[in-house]
The first five atom37 places (N, CA, C, CB, O) and aatype in JSON, in Angstrom:
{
  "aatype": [20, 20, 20, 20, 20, 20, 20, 20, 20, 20, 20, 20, 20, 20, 20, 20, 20, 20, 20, 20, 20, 20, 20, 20, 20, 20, 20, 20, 20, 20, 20, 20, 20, 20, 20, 20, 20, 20, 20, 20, 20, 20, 20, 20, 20, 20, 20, 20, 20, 20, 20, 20, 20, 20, 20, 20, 20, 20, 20, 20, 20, 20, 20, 20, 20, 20, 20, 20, 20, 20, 20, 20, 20],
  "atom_mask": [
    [1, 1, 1, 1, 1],
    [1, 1, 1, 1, 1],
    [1, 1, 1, 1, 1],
    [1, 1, 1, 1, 1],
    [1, 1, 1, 1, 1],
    [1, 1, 1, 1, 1],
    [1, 1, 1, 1, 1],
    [1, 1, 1, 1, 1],
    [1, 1, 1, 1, 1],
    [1, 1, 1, 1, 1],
    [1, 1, 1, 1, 1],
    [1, 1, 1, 1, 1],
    [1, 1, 1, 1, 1],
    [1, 1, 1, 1, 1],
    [1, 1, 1, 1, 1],
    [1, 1, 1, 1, 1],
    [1, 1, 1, 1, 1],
    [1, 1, 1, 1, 1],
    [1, 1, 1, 1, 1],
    [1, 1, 1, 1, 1],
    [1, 1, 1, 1, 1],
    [1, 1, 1, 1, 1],
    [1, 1, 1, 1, 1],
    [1, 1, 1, 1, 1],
    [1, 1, 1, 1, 1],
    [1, 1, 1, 1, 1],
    [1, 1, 1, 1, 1],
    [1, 1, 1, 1, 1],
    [1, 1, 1, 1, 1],
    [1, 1, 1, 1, 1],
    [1, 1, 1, 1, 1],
    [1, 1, 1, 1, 1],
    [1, 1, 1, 1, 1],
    [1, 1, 1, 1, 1],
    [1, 1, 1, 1, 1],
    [1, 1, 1, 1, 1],
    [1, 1, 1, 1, 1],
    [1, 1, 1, 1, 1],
    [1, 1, 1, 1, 1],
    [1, 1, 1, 1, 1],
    [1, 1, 1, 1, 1],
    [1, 1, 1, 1, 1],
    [1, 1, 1, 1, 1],
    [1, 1, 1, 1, 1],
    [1, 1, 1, 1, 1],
    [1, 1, 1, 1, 1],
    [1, 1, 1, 1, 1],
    [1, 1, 1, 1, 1],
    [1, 1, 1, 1, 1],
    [1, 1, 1, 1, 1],
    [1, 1, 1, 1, 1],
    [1, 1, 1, 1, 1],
    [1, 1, 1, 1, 1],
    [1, 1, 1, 1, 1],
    [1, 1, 1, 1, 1],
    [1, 1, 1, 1, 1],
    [1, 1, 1, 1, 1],
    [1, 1, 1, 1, 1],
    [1, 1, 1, 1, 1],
    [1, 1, 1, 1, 1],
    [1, 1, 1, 1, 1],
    [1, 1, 1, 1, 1],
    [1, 1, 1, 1, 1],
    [1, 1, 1, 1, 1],
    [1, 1, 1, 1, 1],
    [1, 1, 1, 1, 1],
    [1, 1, 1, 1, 1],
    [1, 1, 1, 1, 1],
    [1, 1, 1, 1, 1],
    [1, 1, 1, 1, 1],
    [1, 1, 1, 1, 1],
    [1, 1, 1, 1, 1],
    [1, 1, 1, 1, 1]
  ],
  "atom_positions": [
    [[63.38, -55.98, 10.38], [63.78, -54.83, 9.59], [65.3, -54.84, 9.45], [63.27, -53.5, 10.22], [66.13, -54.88, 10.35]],
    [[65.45, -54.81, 8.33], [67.53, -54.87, 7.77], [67.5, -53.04, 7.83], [68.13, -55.83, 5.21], [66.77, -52.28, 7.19]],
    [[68.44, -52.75, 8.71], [69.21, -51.42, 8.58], [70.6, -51.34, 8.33], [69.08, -50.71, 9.68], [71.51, -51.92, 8.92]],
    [[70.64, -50.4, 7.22], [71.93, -49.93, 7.43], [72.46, -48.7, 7.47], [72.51, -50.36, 6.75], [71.69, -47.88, 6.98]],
    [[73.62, -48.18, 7.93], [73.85, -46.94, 8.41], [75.36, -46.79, 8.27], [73.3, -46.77, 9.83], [76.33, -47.22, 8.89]],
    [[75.11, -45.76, 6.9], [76.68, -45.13, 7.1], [76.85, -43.84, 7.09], [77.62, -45.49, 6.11], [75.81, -43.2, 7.16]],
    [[78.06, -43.09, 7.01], [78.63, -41.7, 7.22], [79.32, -41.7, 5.87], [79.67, -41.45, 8.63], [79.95, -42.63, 5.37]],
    [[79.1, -40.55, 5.38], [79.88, -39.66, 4.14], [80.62, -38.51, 4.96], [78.67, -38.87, 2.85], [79.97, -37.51, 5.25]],
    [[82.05, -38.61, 5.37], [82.89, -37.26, 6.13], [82.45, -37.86, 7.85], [81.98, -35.14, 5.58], [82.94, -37.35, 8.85]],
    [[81.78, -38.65, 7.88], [81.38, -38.9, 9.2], [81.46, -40.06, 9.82], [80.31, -38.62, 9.35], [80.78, -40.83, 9.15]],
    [[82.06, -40.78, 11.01], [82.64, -41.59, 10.94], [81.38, -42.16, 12.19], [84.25, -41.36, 11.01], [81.25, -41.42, 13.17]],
    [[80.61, -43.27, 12.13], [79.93, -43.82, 12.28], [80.17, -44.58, 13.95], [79.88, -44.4, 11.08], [80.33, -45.8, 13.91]],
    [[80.18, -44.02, 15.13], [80.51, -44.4, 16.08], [79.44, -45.36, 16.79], [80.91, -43.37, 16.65], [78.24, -45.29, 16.51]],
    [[79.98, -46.27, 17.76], [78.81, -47.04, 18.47], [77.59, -46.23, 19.13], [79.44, -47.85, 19.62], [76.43, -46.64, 19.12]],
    [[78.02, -44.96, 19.72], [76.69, -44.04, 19.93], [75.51, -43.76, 19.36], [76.92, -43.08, 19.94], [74.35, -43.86, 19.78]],
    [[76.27, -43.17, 17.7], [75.63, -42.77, 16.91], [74.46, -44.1, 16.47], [76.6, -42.19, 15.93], [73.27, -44.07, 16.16]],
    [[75.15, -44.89, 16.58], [74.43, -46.09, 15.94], [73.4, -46.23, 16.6], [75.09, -47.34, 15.88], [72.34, -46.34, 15.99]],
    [[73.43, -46.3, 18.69], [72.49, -46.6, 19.14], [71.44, -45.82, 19.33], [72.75, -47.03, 19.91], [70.41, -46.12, 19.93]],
    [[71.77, -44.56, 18.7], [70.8, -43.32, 18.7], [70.15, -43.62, 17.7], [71.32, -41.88, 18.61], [68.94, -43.68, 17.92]],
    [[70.6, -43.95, 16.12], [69.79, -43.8, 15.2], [68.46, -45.3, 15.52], [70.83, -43.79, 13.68], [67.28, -45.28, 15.18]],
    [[69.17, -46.39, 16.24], [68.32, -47.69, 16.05], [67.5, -46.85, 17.45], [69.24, -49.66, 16.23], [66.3, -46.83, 17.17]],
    [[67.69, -46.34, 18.49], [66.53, -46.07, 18.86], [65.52, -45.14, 18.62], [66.65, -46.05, 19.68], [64.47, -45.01, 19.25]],
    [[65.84, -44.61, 17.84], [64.95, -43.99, 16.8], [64.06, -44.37, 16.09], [65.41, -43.61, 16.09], [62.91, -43.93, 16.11]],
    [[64.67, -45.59, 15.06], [63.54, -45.76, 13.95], [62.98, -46.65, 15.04], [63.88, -46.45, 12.19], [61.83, -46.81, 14.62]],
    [[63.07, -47.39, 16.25], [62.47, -48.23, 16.83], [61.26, -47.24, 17.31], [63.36, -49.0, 17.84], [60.13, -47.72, 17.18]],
    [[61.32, -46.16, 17.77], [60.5, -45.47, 17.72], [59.02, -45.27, 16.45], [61.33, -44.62, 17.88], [57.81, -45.19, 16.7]],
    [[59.64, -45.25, 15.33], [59.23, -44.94, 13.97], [58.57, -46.51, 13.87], [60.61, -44.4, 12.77], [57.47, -46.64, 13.36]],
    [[58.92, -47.07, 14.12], [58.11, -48.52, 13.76], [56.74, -48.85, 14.37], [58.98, -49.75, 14.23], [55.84, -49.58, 13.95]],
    [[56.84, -48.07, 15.55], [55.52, -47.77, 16.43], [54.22, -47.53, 15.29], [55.8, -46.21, 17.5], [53.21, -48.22, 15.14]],
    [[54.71, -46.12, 14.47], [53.8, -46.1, 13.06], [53.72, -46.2, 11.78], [53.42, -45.4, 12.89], [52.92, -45.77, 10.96]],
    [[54.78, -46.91, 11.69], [55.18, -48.24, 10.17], [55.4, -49.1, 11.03], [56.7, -48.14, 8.86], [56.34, -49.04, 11.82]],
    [[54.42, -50.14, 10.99], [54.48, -51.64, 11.64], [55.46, -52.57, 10.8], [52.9, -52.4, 11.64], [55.94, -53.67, 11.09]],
    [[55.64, -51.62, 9.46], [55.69, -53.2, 8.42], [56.85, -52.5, 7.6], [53.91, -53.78, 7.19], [56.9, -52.48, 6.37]],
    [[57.64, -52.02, 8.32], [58.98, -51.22, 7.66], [60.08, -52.89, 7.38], [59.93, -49.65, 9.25], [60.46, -53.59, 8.32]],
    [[60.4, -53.2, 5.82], [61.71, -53.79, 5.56], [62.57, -53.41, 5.76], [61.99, -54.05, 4.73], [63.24, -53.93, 6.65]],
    [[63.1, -52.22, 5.0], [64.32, -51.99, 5.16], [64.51, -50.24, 5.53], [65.03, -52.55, 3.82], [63.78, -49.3, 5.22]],
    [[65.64, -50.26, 6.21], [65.75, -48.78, 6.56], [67.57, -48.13, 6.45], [65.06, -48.66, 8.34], [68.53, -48.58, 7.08]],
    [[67.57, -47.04, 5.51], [68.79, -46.81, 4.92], [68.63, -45.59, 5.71], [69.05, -46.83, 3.26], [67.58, -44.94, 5.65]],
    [[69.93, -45.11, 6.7], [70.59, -43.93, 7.22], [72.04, -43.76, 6.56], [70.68, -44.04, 8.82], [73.04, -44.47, 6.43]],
    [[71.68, -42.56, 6.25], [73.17, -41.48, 5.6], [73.51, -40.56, 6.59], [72.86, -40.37, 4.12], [72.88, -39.51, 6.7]],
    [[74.36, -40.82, 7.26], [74.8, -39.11, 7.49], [76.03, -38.14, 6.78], [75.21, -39.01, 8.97], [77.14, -38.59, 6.52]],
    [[75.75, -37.17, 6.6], [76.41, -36.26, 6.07], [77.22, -35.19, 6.52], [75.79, -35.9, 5.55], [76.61, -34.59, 7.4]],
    [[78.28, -34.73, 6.31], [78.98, -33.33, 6.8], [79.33, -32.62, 5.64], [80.34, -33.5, 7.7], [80.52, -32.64, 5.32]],
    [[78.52, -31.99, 4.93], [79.17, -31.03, 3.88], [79.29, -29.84, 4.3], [78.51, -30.9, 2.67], [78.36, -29.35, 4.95]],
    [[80.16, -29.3, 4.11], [81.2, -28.01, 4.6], [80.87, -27.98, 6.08], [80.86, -26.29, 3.82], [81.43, -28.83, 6.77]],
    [[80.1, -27.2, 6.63], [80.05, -26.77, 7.7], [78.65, -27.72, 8.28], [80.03, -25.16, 7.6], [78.61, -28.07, 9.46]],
    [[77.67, -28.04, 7.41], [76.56, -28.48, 7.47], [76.25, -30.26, 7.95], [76.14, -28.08, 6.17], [76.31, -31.13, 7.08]],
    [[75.96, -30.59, 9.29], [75.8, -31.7, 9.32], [74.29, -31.96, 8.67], [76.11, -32.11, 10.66], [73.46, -31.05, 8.71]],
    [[73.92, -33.45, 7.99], [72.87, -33.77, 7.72], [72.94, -35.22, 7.56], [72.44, -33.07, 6.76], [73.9, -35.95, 7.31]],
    [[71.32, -35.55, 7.84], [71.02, -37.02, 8.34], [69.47, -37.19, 7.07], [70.56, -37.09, 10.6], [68.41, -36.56, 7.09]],
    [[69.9, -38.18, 6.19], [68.62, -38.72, 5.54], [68.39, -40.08, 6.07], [68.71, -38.77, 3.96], [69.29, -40.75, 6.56]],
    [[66.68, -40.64, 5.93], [66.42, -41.98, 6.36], [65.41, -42.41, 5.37], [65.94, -42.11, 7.86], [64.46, -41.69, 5.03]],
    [[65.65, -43.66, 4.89], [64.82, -43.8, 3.88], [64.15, -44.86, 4.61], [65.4, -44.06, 2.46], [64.94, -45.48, 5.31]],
    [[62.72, -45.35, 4.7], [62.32, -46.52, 5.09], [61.45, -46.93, 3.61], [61.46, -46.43, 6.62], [60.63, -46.23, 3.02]],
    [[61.94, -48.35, 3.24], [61.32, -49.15, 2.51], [59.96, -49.77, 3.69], [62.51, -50.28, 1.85], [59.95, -50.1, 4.87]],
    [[59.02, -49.69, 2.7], [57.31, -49.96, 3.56], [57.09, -50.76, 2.37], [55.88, -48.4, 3.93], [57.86, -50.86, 1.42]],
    [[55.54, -51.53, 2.55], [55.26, -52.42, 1.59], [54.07, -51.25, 0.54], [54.54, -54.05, 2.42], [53.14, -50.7, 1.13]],
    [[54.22, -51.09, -0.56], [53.58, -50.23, -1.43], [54.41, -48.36, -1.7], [51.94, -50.23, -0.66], [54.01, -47.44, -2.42]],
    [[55.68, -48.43, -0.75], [56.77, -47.4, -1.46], [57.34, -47.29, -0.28], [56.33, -45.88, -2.23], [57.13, -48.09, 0.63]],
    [[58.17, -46.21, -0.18], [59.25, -45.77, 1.24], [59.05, -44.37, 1.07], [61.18, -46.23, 1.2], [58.75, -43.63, 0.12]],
    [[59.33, -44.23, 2.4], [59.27, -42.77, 3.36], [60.28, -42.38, 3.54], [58.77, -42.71, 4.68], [60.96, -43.3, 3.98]],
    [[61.26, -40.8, 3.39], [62.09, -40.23, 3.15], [61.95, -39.16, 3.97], [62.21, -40.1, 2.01], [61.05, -38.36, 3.74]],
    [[62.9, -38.97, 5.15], [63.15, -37.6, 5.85], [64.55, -37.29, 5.89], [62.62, -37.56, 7.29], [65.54, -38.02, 5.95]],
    [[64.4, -36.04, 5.84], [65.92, -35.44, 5.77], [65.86, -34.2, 7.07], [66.3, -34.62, 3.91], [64.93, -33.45, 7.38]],
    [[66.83, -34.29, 7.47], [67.23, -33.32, 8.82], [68.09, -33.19, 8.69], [67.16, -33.54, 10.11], [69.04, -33.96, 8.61]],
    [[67.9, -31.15, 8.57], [69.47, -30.42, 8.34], [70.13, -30.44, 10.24], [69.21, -28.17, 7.47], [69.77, -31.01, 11.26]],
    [[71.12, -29.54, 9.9], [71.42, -29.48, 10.99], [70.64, -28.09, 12.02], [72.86, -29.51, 10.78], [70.63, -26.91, 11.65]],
    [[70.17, -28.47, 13.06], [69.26, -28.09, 13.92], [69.59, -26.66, 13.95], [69.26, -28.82, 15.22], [68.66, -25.88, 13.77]],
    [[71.15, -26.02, 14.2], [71.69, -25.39, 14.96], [71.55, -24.38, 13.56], [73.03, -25.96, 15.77], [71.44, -23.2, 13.89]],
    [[71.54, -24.55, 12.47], [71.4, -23.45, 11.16], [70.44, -22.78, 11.21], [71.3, -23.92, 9.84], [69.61, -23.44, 11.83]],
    [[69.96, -21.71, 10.88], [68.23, -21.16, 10.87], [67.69, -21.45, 9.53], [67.96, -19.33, 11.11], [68.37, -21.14, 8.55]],
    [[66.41, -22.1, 9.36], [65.94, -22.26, 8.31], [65.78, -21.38, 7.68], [65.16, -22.75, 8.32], [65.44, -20.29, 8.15]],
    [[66.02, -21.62, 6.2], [65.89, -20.75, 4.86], [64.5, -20.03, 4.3], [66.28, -21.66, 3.75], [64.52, -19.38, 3.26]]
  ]
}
């Protein structure tokens, strides 16, 4: 699986990195057959946010996570 992972306002540290790869390593448990996997993270205004796109064979899977600490709308 090719990942890549960048920050918009957010500056992409070795932590962050090993958090997000142990993550989708997690996620692969139930996409066996994930190609490619695109992480964004985001800081607009006050709001951190994290999208992940995984390319699968027949389309890709898309989650987005606001930031935890906001109360949902």
């Amino acid at each position: 699986m090719q990942v890549n992972i960048s920050g918009q306002h957010v500056e992409v540290t070795q932590p962050l990195r090993d958090y997000v790869l142990e993550k989708l390593a997690r996620v692969e448990g139930h996409f066996d057959k994930i190609t490619n996997a695109t992480v964004i993270m985001k800081v607009e205004k006050l709001q951190q946010k994290v999208e992940a796109t995984l390319q699968i064979p027949g389309g890709e899977v898309v989650g987005l996570q606001p930031d935890p600490r906001r109360p949902r709308e």
